[in-house]
mmCIF file of the N, C-alpha and C atoms, coordinates in Angstrom:
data_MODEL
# 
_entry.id   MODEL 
# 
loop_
_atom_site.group_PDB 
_atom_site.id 
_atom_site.type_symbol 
_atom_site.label_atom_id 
_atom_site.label_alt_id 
_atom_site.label_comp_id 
_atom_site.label_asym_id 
_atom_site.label_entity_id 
_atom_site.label_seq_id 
_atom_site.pdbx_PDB_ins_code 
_atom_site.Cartn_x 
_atom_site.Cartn_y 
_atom_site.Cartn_z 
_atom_site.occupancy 
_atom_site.B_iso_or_equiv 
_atom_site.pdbx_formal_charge 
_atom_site.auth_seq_id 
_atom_site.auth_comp_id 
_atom_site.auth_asym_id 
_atom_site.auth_atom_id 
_atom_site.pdbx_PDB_model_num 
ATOM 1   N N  . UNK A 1 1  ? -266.809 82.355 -60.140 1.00 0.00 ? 1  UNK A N  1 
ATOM 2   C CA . UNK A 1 1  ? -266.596 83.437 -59.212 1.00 0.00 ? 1  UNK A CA 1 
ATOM 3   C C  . UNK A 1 1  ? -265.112 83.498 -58.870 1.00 0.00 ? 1  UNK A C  1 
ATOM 4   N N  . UNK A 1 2  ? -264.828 84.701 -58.462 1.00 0.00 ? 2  UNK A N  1 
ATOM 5   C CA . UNK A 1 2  ? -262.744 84.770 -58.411 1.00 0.00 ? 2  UNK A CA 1 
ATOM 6   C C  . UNK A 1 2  ? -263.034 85.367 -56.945 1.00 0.00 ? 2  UNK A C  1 
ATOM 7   N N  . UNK A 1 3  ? -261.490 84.801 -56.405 1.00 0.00 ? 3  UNK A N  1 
ATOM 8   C CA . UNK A 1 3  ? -261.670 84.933 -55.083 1.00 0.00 ? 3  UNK A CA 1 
ATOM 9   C C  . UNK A 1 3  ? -261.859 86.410 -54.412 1.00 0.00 ? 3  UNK A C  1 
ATOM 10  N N  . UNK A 1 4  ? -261.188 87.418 -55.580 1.00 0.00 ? 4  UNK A N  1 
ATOM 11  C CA . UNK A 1 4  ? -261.589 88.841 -55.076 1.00 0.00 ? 4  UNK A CA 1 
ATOM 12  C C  . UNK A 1 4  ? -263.302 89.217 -54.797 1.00 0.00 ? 4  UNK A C  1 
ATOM 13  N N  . UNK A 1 5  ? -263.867 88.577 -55.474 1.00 0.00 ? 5  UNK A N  1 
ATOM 14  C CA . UNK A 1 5  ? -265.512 88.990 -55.687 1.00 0.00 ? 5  UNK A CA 1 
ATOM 15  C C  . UNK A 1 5  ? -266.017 88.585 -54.095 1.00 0.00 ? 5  UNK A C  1 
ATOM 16  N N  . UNK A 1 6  ? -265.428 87.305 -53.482 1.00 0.00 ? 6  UNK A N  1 
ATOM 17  C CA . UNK A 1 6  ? -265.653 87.155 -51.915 1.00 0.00 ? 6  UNK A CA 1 
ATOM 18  C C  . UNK A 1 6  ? -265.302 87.969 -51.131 1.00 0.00 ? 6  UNK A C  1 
ATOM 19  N N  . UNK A 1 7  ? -263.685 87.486 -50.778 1.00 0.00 ? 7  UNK A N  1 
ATOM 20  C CA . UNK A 1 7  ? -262.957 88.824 -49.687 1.00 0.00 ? 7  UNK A CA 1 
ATOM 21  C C  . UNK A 1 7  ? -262.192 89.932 -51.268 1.00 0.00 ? 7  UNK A C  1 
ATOM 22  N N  . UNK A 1 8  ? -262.442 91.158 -51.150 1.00 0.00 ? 8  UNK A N  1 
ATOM 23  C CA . UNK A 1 8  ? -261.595 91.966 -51.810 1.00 0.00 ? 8  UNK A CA 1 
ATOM 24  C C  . UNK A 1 8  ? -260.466 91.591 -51.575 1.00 0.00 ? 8  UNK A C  1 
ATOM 25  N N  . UNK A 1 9  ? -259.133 91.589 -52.604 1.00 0.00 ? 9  UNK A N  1 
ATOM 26  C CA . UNK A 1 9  ? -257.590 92.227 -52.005 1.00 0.00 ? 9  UNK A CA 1 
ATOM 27  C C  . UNK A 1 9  ? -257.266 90.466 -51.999 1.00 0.00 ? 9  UNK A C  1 
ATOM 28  N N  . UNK A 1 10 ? -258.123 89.399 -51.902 1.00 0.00 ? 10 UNK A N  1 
ATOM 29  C CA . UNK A 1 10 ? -257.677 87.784 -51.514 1.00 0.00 ? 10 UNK A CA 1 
ATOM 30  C C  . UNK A 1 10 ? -257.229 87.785 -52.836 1.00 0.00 ? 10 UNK A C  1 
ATOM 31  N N  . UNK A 1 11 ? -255.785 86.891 -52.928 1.00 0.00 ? 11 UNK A N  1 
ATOM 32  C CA . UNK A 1 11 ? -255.131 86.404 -54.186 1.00 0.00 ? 11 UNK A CA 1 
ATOM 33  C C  . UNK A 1 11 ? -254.446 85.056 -53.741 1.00 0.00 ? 11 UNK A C  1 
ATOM 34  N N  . UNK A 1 12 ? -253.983 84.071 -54.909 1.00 0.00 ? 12 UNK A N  1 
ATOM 35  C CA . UNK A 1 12 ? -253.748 83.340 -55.065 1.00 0.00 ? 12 UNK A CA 1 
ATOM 36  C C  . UNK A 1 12 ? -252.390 83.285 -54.293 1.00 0.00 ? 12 UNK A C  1 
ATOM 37  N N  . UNK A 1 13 ? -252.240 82.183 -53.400 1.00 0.00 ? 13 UNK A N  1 
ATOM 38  C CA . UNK A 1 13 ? -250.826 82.408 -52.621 1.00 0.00 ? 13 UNK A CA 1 
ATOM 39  C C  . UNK A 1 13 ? -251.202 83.340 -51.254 1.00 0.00 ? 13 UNK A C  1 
ATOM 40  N N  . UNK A 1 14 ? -252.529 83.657 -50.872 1.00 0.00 ? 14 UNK A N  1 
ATOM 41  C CA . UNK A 1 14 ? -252.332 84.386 -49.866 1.00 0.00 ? 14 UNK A CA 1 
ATOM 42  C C  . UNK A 1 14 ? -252.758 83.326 -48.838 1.00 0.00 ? 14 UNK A C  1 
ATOM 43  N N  . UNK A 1 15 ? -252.208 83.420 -47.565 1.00 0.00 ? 15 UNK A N  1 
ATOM 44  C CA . UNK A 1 15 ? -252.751 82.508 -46.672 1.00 0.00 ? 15 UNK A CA 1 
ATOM 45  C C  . UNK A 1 15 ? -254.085 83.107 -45.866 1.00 0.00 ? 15 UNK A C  1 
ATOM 46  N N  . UNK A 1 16 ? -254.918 82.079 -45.411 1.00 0.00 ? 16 UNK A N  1 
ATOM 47  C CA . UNK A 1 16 ? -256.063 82.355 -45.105 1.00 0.00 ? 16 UNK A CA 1 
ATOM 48  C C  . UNK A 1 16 ? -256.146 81.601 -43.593 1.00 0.00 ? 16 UNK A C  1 
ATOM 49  N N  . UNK A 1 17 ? -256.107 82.613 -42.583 1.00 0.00 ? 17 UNK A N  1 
ATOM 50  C CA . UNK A 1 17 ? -256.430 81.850 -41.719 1.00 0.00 ? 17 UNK A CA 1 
ATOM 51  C C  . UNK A 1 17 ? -258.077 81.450 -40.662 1.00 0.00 ? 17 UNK A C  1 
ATOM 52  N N  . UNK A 1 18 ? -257.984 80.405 -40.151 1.00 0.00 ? 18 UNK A N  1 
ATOM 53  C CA . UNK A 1 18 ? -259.517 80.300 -39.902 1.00 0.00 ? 18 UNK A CA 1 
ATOM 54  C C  . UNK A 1 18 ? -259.384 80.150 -38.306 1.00 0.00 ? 18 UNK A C  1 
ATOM 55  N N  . UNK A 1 19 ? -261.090 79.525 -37.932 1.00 0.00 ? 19 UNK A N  1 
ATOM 56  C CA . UNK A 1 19 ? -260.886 79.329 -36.363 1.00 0.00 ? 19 UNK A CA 1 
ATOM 57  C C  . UNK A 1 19 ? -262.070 77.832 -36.389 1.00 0.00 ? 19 UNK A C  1 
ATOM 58  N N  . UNK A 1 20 ? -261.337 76.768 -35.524 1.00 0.00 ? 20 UNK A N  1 
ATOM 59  C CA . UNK A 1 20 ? -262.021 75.483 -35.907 1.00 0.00 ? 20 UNK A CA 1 
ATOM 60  C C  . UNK A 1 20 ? -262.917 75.521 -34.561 1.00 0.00 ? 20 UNK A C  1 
ATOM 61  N N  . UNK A 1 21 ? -262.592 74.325 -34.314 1.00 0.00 ? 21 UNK A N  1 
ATOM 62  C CA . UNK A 1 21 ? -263.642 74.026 -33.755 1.00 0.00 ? 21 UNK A CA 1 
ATOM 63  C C  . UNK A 1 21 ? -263.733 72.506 -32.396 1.00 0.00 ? 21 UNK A C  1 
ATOM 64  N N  . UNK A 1 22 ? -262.326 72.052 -33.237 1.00 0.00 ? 22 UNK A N  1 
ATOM 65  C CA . UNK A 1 22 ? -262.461 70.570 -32.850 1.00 0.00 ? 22 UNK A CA 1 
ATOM 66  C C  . UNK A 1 22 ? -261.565 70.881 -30.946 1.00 0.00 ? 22 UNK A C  1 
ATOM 67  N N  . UNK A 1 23 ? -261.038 69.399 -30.854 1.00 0.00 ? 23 UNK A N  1 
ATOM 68  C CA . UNK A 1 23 ? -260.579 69.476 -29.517 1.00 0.00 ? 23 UNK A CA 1 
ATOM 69  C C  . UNK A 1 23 ? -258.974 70.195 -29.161 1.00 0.00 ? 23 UNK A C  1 
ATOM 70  N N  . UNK A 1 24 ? -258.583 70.134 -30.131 1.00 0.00 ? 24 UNK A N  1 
ATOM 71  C CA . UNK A 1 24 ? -257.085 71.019 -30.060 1.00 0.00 ? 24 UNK A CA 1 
ATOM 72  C C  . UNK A 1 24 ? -257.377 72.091 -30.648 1.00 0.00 ? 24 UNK A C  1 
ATOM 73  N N  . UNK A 1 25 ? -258.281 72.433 -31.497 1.00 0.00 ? 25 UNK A N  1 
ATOM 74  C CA . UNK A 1 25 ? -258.706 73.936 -30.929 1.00 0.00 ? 25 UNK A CA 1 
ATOM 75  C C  . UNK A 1 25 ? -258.802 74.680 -29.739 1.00 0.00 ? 25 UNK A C  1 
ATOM 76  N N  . UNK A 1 26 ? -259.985 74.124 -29.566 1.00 0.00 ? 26 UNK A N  1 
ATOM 77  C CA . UNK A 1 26 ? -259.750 74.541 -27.660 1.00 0.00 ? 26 UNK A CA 1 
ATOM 78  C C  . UNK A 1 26 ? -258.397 74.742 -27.471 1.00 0.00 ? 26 UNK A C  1 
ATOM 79  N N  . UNK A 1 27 ? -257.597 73.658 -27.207 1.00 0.00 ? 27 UNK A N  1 
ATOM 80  C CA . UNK A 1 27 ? -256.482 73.450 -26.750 1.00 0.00 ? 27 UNK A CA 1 
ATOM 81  C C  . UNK A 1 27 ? -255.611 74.909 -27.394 1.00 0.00 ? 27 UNK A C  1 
ATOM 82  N N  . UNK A 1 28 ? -255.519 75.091 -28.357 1.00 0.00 ? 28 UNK A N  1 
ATOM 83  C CA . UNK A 1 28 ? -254.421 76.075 -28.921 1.00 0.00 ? 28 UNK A CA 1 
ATOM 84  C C  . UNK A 1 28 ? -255.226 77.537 -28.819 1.00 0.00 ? 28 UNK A C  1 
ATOM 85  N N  . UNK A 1 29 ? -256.343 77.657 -28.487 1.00 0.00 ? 29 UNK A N  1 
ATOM 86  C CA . UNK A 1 29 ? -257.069 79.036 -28.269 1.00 0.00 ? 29 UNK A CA 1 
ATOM 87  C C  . UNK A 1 29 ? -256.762 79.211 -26.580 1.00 0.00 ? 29 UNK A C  1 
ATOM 88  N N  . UNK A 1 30 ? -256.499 78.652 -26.218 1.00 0.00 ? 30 UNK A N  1 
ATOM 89  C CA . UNK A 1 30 ? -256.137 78.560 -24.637 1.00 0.00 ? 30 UNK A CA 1 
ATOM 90  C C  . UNK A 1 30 ? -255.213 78.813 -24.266 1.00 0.00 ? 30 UNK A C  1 
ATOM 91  N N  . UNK A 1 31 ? -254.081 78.305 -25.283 1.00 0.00 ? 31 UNK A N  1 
ATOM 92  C CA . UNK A 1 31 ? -252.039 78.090 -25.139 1.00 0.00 ? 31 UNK A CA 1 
ATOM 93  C C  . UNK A 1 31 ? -251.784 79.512 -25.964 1.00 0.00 ? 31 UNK A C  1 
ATOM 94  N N  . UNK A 1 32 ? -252.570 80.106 -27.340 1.00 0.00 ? 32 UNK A N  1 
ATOM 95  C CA . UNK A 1 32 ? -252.090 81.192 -27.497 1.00 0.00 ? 32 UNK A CA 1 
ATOM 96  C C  . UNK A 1 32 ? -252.748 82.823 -27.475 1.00 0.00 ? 32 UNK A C  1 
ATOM 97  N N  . UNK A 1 33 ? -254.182 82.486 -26.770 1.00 0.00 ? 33 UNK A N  1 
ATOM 98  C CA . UNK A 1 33 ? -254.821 83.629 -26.751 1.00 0.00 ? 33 UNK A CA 1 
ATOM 99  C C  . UNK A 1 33 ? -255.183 83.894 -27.765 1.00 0.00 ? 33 UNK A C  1 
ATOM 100 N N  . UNK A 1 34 ? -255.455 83.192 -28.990 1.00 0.00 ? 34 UNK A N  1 
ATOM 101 C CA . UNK A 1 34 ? -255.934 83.885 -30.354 1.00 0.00 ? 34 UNK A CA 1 
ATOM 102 C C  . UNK A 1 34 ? -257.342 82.723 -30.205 1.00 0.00 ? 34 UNK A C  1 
ATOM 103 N N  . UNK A 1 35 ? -258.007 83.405 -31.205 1.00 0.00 ? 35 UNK A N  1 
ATOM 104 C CA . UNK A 1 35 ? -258.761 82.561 -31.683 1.00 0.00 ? 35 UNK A CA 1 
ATOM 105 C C  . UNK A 1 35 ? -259.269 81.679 -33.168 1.00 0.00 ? 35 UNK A C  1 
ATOM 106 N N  . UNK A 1 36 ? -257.783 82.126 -33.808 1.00 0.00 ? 36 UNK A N  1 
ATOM 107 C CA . UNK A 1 36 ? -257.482 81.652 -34.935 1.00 0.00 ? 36 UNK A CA 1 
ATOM 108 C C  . UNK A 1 36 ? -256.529 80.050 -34.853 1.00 0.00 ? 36 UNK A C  1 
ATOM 109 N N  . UNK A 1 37 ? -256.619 79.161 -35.716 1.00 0.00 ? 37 UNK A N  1 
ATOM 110 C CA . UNK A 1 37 ? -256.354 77.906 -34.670 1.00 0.00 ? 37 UNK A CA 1 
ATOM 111 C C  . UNK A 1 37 ? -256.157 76.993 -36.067 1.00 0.00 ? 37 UNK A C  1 
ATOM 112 N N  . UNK A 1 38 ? -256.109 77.581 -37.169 1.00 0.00 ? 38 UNK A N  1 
ATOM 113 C CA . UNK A 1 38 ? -255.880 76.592 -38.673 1.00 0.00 ? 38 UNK A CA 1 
ATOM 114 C C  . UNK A 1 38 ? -255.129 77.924 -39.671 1.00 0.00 ? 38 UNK A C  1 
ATOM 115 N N  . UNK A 1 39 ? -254.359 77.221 -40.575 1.00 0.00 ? 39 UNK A N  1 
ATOM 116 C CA . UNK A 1 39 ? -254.294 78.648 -41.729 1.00 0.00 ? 39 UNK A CA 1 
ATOM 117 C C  . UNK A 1 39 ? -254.278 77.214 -43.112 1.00 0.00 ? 39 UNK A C  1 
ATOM 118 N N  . UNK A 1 40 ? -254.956 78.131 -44.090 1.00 0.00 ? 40 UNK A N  1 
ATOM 119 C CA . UNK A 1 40 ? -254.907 77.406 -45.675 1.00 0.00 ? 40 UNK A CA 1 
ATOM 120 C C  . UNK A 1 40 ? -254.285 78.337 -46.362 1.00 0.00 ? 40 UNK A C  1 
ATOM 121 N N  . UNK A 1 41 ? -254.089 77.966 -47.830 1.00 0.00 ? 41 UNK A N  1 
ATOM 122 C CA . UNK A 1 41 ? -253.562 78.658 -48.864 1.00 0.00 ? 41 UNK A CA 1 
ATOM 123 C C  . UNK A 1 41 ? -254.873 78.910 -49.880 1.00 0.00 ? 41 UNK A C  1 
ATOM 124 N N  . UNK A 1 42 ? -254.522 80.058 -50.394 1.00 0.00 ? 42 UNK A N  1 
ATOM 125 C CA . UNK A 1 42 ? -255.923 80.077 -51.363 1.00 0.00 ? 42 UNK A CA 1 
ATOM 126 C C  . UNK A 1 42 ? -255.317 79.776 -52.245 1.00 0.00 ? 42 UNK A C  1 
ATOM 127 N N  . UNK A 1 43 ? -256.260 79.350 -54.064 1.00 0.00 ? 43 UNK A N  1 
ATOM 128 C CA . UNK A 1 43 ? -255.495 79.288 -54.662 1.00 0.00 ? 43 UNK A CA 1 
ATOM 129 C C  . UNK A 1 43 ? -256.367 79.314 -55.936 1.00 0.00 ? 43 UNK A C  1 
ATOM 130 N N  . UNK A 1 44 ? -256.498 80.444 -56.445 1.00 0.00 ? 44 UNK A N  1 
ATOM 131 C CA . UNK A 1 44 ? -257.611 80.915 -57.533 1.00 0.00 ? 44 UNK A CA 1 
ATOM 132 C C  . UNK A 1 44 ? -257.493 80.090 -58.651 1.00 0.00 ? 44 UNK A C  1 
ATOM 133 N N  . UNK A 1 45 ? -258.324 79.003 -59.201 1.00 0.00 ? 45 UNK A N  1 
ATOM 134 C CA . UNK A 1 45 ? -258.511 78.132 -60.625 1.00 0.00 ? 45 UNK A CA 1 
ATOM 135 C C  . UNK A 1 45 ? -259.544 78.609 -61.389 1.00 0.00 ? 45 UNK A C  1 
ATOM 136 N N  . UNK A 1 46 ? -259.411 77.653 -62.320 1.00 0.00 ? 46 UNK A N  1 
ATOM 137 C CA . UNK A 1 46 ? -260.814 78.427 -63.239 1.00 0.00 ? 46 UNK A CA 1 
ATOM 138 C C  . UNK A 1 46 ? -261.840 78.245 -62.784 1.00 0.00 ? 46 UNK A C  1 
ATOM 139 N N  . UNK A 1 47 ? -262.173 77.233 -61.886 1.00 0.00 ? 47 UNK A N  1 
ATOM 140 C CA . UNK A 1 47 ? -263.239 77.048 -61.189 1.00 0.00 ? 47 UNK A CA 1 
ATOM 141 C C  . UNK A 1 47 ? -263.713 77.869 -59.732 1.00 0.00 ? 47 UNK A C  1 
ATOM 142 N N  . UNK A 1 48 ? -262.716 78.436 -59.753 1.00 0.00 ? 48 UNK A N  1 
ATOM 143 C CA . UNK A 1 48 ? -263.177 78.687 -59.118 1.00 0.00 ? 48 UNK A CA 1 
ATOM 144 C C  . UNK A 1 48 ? -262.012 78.907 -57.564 1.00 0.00 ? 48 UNK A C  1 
ATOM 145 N N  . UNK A 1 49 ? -262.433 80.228 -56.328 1.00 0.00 ? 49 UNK A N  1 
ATOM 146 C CA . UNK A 1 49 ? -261.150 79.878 -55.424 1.00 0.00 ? 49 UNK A CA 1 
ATOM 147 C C  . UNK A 1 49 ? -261.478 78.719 -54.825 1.00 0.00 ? 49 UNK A C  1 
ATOM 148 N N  . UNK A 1 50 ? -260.398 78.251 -54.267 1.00 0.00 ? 50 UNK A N  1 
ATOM 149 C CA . UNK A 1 50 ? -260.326 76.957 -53.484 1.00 0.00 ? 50 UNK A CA 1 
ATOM 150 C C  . UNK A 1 50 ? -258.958 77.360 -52.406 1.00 0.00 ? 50 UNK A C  1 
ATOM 151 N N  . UNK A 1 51 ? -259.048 76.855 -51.179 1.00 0.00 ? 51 UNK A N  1 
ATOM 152 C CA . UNK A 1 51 ? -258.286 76.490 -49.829 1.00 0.00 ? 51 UNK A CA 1 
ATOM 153 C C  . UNK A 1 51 ? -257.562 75.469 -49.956 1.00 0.00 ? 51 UNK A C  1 
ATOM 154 N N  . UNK A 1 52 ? -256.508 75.318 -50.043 1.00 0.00 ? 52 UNK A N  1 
ATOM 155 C CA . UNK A 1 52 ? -255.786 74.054 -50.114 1.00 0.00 ? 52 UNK A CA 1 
ATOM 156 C C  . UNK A 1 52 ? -255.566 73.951 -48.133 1.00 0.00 ? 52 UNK A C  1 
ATOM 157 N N  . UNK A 1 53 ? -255.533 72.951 -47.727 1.00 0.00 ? 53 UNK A N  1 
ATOM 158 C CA . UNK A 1 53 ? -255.789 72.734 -46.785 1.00 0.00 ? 53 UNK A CA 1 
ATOM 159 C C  . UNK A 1 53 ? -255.247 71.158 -46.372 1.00 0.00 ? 53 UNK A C  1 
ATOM 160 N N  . UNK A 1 54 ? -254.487 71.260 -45.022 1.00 0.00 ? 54 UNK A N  1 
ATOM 161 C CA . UNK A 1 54 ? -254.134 69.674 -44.719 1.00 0.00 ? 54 UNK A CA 1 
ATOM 162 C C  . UNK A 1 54 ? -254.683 69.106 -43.139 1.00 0.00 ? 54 UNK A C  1 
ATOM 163 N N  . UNK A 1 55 ? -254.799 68.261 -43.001 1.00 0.00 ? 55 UNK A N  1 
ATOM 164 C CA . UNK A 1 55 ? -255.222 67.592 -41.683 1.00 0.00 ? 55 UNK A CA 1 
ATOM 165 C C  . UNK A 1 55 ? -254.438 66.321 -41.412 1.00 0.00 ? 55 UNK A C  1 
ATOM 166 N N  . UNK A 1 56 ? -253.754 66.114 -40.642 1.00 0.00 ? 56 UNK A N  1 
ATOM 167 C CA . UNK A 1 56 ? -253.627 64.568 -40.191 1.00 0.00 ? 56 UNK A CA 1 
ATOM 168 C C  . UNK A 1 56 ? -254.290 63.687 -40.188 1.00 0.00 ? 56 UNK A C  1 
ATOM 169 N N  . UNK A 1 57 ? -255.628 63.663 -40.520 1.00 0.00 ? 57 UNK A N  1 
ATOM 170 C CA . UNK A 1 57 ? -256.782 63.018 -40.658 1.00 0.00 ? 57 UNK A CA 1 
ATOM 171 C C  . UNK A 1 57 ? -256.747 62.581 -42.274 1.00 0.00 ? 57 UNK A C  1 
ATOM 172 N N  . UNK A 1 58 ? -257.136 63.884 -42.798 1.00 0.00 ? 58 UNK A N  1 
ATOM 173 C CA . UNK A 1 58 ? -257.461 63.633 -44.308 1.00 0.00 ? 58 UNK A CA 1 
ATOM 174 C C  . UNK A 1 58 ? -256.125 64.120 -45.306 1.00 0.00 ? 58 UNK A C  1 
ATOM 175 N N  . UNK A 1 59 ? -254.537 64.188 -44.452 1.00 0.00 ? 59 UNK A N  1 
ATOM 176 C CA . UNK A 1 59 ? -253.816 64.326 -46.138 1.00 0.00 ? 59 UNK A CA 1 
ATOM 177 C C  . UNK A 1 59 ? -253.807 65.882 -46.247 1.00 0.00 ? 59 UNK A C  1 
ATOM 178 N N  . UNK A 1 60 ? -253.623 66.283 -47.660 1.00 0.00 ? 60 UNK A N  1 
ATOM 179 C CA . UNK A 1 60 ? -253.557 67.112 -48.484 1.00 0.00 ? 60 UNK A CA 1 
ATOM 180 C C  . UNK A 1 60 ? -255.210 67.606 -49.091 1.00 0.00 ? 60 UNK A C  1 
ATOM 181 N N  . UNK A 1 61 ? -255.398 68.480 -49.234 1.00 0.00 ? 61 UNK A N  1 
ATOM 182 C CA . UNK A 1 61 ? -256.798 68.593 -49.847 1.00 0.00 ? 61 UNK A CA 1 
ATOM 183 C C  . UNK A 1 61 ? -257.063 69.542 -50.485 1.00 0.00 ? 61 UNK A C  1 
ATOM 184 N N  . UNK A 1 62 ? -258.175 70.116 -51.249 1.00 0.00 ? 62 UNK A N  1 
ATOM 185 C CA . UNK A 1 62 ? -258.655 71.779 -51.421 1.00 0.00 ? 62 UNK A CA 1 
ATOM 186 C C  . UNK A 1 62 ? -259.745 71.545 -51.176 1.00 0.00 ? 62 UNK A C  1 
ATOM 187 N N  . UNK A 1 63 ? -260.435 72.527 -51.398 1.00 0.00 ? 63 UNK A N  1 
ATOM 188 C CA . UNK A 1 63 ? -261.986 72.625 -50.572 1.00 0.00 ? 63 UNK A CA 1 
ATOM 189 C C  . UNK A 1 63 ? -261.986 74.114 -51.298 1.00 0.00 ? 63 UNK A C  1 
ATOM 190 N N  . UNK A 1 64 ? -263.602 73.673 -51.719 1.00 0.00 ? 64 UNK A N  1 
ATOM 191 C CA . UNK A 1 64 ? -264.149 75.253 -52.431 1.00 0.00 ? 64 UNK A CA 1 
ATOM 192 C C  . UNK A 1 64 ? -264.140 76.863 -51.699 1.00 0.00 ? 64 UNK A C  1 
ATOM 193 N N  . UNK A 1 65 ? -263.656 77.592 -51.574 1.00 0.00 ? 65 UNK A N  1 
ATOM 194 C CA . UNK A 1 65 ? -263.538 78.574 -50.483 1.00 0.00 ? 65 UNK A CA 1 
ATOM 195 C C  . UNK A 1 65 ? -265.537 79.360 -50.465 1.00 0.00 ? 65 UNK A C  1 
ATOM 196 N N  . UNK A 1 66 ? -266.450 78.829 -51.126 1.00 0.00 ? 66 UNK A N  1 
ATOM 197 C CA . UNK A 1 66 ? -267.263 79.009 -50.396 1.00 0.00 ? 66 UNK A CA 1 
ATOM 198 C C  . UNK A 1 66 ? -268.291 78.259 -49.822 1.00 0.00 ? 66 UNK A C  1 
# 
């Protein structure tokens, strides 16, 4: 599946932003009035899209975008 077939118009290099969940969520939905609170990179392979994505927790990562 290619990442257009999910969101239309999504390409490789576009940033994707999300809304979490954890405790500095809260915290940053509070400090900036949004409710968006993470952003990833997409990044279309043959396998498929994937989120490249980092945490202080876990590093560097990707994760399947569905």
């Amino acid at each position: 599946m290619q990442a257009y077939e999910i969101w239309p118009g999504l390409e490789s290099g576009d940033l994707v932003f999300i809304e979490t969940a954890d405790p500095l969520a809260r915290f940053l939905k509070r400090a900036t009035g949004s409710r968006l609170t993470h952003v990833g990179l997409m990044r279309d392979t043959g396998g498929g899209p994937y989120i490249l994505d980092a945490t202080p927790q876990d590093g560097v990562f990707e994760v399947a975008i569905d």
